[in-house]
N, C-alpha and C positions, 0 to 999 in steps of 0.2 A: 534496560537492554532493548536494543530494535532487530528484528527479525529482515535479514534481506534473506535471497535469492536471485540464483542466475541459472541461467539454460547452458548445459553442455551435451557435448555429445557422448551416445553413450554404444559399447555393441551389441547387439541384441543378436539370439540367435533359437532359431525354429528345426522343427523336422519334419520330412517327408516321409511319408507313403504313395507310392506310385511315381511316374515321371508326364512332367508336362510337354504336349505336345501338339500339333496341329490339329486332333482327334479328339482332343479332350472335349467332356462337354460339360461334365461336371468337378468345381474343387468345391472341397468341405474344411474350413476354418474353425479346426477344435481346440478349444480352450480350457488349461485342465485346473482342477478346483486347486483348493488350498495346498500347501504342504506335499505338492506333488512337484516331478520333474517331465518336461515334454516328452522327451523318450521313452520314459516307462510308463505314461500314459499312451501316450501312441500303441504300446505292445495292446493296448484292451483292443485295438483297430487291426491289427494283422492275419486273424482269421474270419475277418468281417467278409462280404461280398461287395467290398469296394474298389472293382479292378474295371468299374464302368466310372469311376472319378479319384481324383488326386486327393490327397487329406493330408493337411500344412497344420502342424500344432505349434506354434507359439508358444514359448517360455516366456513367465513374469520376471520385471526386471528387477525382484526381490528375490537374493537367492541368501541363507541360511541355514548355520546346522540344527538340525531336527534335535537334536540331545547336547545341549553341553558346547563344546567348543572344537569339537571334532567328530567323523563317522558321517552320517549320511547328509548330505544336502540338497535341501528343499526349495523351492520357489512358492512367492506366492504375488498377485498382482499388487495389490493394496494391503494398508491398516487406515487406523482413523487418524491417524499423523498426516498432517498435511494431505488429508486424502483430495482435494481438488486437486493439485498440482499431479500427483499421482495417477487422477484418472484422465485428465491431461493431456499425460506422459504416452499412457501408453494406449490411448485413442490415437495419439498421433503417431505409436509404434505400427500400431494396427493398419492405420492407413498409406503406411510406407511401406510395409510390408506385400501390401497388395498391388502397392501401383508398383514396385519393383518386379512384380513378379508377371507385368506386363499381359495378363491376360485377354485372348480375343474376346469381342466384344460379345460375343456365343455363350460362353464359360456361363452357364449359369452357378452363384455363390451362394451355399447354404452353411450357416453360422452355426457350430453346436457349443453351448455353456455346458460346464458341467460341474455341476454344486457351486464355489465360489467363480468358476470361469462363467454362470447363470448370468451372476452380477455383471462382469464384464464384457458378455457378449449384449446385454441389452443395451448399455450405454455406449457401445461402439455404433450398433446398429442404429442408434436414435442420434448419433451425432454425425455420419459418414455420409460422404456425400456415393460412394460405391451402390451399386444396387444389389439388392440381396434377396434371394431367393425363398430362402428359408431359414426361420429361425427356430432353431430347437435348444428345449431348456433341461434338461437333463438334472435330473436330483438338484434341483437348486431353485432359485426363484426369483427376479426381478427386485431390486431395489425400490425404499420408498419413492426417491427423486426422479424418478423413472417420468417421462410423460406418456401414458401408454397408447393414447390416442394417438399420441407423433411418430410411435415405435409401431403402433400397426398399422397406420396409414403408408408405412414405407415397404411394406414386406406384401411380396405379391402371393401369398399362402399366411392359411390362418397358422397363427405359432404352433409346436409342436411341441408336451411338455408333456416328461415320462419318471415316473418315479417307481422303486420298488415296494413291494410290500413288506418285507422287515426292515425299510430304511431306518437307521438308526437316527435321523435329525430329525426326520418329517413326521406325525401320526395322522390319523385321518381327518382329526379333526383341523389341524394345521392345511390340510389339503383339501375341506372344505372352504375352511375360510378365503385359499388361494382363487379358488374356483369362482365363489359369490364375488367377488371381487372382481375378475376379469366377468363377468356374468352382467353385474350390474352399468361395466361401462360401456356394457356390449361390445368386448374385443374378441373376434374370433381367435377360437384355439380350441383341441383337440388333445386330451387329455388320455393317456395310456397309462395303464397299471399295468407289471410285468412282474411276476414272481422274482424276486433277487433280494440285497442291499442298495448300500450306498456305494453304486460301482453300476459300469457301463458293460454290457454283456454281449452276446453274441447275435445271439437269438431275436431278441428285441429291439437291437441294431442294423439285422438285415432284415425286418418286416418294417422298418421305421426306411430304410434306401426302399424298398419294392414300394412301400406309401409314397414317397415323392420320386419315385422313378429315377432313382439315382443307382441302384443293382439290379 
């Protein structure tokens, strides 16, 4: 049996919060984790204090029902199947996404991952030629293939990475080992503990915009 492949096109589609406009000064590129859909992750962002920037969520181009063969459908960006090609895919979603959406050259762009969207916001940032403001990693955490020296040498603030205290993936000792690790290659980043789960909050969301001056 021989394995090919071919490139087709395919249509992808994202949502907004706020509207783009000559004023803008800020968009936020949110990426949402597994087993989620863009709109109903977006709702965690609607009572946020984000009406000083625009927030664009991206749907993965894996959509799936959650139970069975019918009732709720999920997205997620990757699996381990052919994951090259996959991240590939939608590095070059991401980067189409952005140049369509024709921003001034003003727009500063801050990146948020959140749990598996963690994964895909670092490999976008480490592959893109876009500049990017800020990276924040939300309940999630960098891939091993990551090169982290090339992912922070691109981003003009140290990374922003915030998890809760009863997250259900994470414990502390998993969030030490995270730390010694960016520690020991000396990559700037700024780590926040916020009372919650494995979920993106209000609260912790609008002192994380007043931190980079985005609310």
């Amino acid at each position: 049996m021989r394995k090919n492949t071919i490139s087709i096109q395919k249509t992808a589609r994202y949502f907004q919060l706020g509207e783009l406009t000559g004023a803008t000064e800020h968009i936020i590129i949110a990426l949402h984790g597994y087993a989620q859909m863009a709109n109903y992750f977006l709702k965690w962002f609607e009572n946020s204090a984000y009406k000083n920037a625009v927030i664009i969520a991206p749907e993965g181009l894996h959509r799936f029902y959650w139970e069975g063969f019918s009732g709720r459908v999920v997205a997620s960006w990757m699996t381990k199947e052919d994951r090259e090609d996959d991240i590939k895919d939608y590095v070059n979603y991401l980067d189409v996404l952005v140049e369509k959406l024709n921003l001034p050259k003003s727009v500063k762009i801050t990146v948020l991952g959140f749990s598996q969207g963690a994964a895909t916001a670092t490999r976008w940032v480490e592959k893109t030629n876009f500049e990017i403001e800020n990276l924040v990693l939300w309940a999630g955490v960098f891939p091993e293939d990551i090169e982290l020296k090339t992912l922070s040498s691109k981003l003009k603030s140290p990374m922003e990475i915030l998890f809760g205290t009863e997250d259900e993936f994470y414990n502390e000792e998993a969030l030490k080992l995270y730390k010694n690790r960016l520690d020991n290659l000396m990559i700037p980043f700024e780590l926040t503990i916020f009372e919650g789960k494995h979920k993106i909050y209000t609260e912790p969301l609008n002192l994380l915009y007043e931190k980079l001056k985005i609310g």
